[in-house]
Every structure is written in C-alpha cells, then in structure tokens.
N, C-alpha and C positions, 0 to 999 in steps of 0.2 A: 402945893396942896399936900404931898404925901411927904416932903423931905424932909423936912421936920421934925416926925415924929418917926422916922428912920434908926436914928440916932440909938435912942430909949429903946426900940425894938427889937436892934440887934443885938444891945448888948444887954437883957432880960434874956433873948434866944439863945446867945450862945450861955448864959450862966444854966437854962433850963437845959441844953444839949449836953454841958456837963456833970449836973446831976443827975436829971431822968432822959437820957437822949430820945426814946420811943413816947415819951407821952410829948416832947419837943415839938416831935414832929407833926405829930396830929393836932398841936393845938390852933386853935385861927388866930389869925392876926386882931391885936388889940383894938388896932383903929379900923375894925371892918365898920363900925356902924357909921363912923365920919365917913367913910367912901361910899356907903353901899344902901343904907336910909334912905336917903329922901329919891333914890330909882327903886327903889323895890316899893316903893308906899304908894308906885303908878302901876303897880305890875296887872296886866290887864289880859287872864287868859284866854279872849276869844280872839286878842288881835295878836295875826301873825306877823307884825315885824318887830315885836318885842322880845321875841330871840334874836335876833340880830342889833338889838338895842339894847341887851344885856350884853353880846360880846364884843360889838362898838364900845361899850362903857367900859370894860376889863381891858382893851387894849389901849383905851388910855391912860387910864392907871397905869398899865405896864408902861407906855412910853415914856409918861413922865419920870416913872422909876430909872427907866437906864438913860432916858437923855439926861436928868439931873448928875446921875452916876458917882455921888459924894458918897454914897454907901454902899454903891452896887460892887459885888464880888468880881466882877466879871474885867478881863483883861481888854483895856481900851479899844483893840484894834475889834476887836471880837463883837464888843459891845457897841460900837459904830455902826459897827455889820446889821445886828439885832436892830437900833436905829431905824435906819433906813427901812426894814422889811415890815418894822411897825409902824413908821408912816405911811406905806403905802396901804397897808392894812385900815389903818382909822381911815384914809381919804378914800378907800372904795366903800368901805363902810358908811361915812357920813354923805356921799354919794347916796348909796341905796336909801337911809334914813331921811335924806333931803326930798328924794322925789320928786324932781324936778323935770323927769322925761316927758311929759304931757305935754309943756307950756306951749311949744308953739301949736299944738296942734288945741289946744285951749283960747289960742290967740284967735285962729279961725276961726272957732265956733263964739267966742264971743260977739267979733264982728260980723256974723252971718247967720248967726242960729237966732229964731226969733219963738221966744212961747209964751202963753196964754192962758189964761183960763176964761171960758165960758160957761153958763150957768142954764142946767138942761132945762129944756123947756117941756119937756112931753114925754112919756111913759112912767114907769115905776121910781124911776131918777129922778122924779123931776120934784126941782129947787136944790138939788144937789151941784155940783160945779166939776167939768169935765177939765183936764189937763191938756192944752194942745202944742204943736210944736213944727215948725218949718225950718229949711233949710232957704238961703234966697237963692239959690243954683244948684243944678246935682251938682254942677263942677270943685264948688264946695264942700258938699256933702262927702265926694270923692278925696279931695286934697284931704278933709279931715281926718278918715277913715283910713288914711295911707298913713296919715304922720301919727294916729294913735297904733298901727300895727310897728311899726319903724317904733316906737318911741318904747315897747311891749317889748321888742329884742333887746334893743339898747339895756332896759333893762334885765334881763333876764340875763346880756350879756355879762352885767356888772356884777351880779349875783353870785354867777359862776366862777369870774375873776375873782371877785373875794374871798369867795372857800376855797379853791388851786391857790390863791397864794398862800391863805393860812393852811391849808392840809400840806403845801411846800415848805414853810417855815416853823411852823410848832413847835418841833420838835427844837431848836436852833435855840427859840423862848424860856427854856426852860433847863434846857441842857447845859 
C-alpha cells in the first residue's frame, strides 16, 4: 500500500531538507490523500469510536511502514522492536473496533428474549401499537445481565490496554 510510493518521497524529502530544511519539515506527505480520503469521507462526529478508528488507521499505516522497512531509516533490530509493539497496538485496537464482547450474552437473549407488539385498544392511544417484551426465566434474565456486565469490563479492559501500551510505546514510534 504505502511502499511504493516510499521511494519518490524520500528522495523529494531529502532534496527539500537540503534546500529549505524548515519548510522540509512542516510539509505533509504527498500521498496523504491515497491513505487518508476515503476514512476521513466517514468521519462521523457524534460517534465515539471514531477516535479510536482514526488511530487504529495511523497505526496501520505505520506498521506497514516499518514491517515493509525497504525505506525505513531505522536500525533492523530496533525496528523489529517497533514491530511487534505495533502489532500489538492494531490488534487491541481492531479488538475494541470489532465489538464483539456482547455476543454471548446476545446469544442468550436471542434464544430467550421474546417481543411483541400489541395494538392499544382503549384510551387516548388507541389504534396506536405498544412495544412489549419478556424474558422465558429470571434465570435468564439473570445469566444475561451478568454476561452483558462481564462483557462491559472486558471491554473497558481492552480500552485501557490499548492506551498503556501506546502511551508505553509512542515515544519508541517515532523516535
């Protein structure tokens, strides 16, 4: 995806760092719209995991950058290092982005949750259509209620994993 066009961008970067090294610096990368277009053309500010779906996306970018490593500056053993600390990064990441802590307890309530609608028959409501909903056992209701609290840490755990590794690692990214 990004190795490619690696190439042509180093070497424009380093011809611009020896003419003007300060305007070098500030400039963006040529191919940000190839990488960075068609996620930003979803960007969607009321939903909260598209922070976390913006820097799920940059850490892939970066991974492919140093696991390709035919351009990368960085000293093999070093860059191995960086490797690994960004796989782990994208897989808690695409963890939290996947959203899959629910399911079993989704599995329950599919098999046991039963709803309805009924159509009022009498007062101000009426010919309107009421929402209804049972469980077929508390014992169910209970199992459910347990695996969606359990499946709420779970994630909240993974959350946290993911920002401690990168607020561990960052600096490592870039350095």
């Amino acid at each position: 995806m990004i190795g490619k066009h690696l190439k042509e961008y180093k070497k424009k970067y380093l011809a611009e760092m020896k003419s003007e090294p300060r305007k070098a610096r500030i400039k963006k990368n040529s191919d940000w719209k190839k990488r960075w277009l068609p996620f930003i053309e979803y960007d969607h500010d009321f939903d909260g995991s598209f922070l976390i779906e913006l820097i799920v996306h940059k850490l892939h970018i970066m991974l492919d950058y140093y696991d390709h490593g035919k351009y990368c500056w960085q000293v093999d053993e070093s860059r191995f290092e960086i490797v690994e600390s960004l796989k782990e990064a994208c897989r808690l990441g695409d963890l939290i982005l996947e959203d899959n802590f629910n399911d079993p307890a989704f599995e329950i309530m599919e098999k046991h949750y039963t709803t309805w609608v009924e159509e009022i028959t009498e007062g101000k409501s009426k010919g309107m259509y009421e929402y209804k909903s049972k469980w077929d056992s508390e014992e169910n209701r209970i199992k459910y209620d347990s695996l969606m609290k359990e499946a709420n840490e779970v994630r909240e755990k993974t959350i946290d994993q993911f920002f401690d590794h990168i607020r561990k690692h960052y600096r490592e990214w870039w350095d």
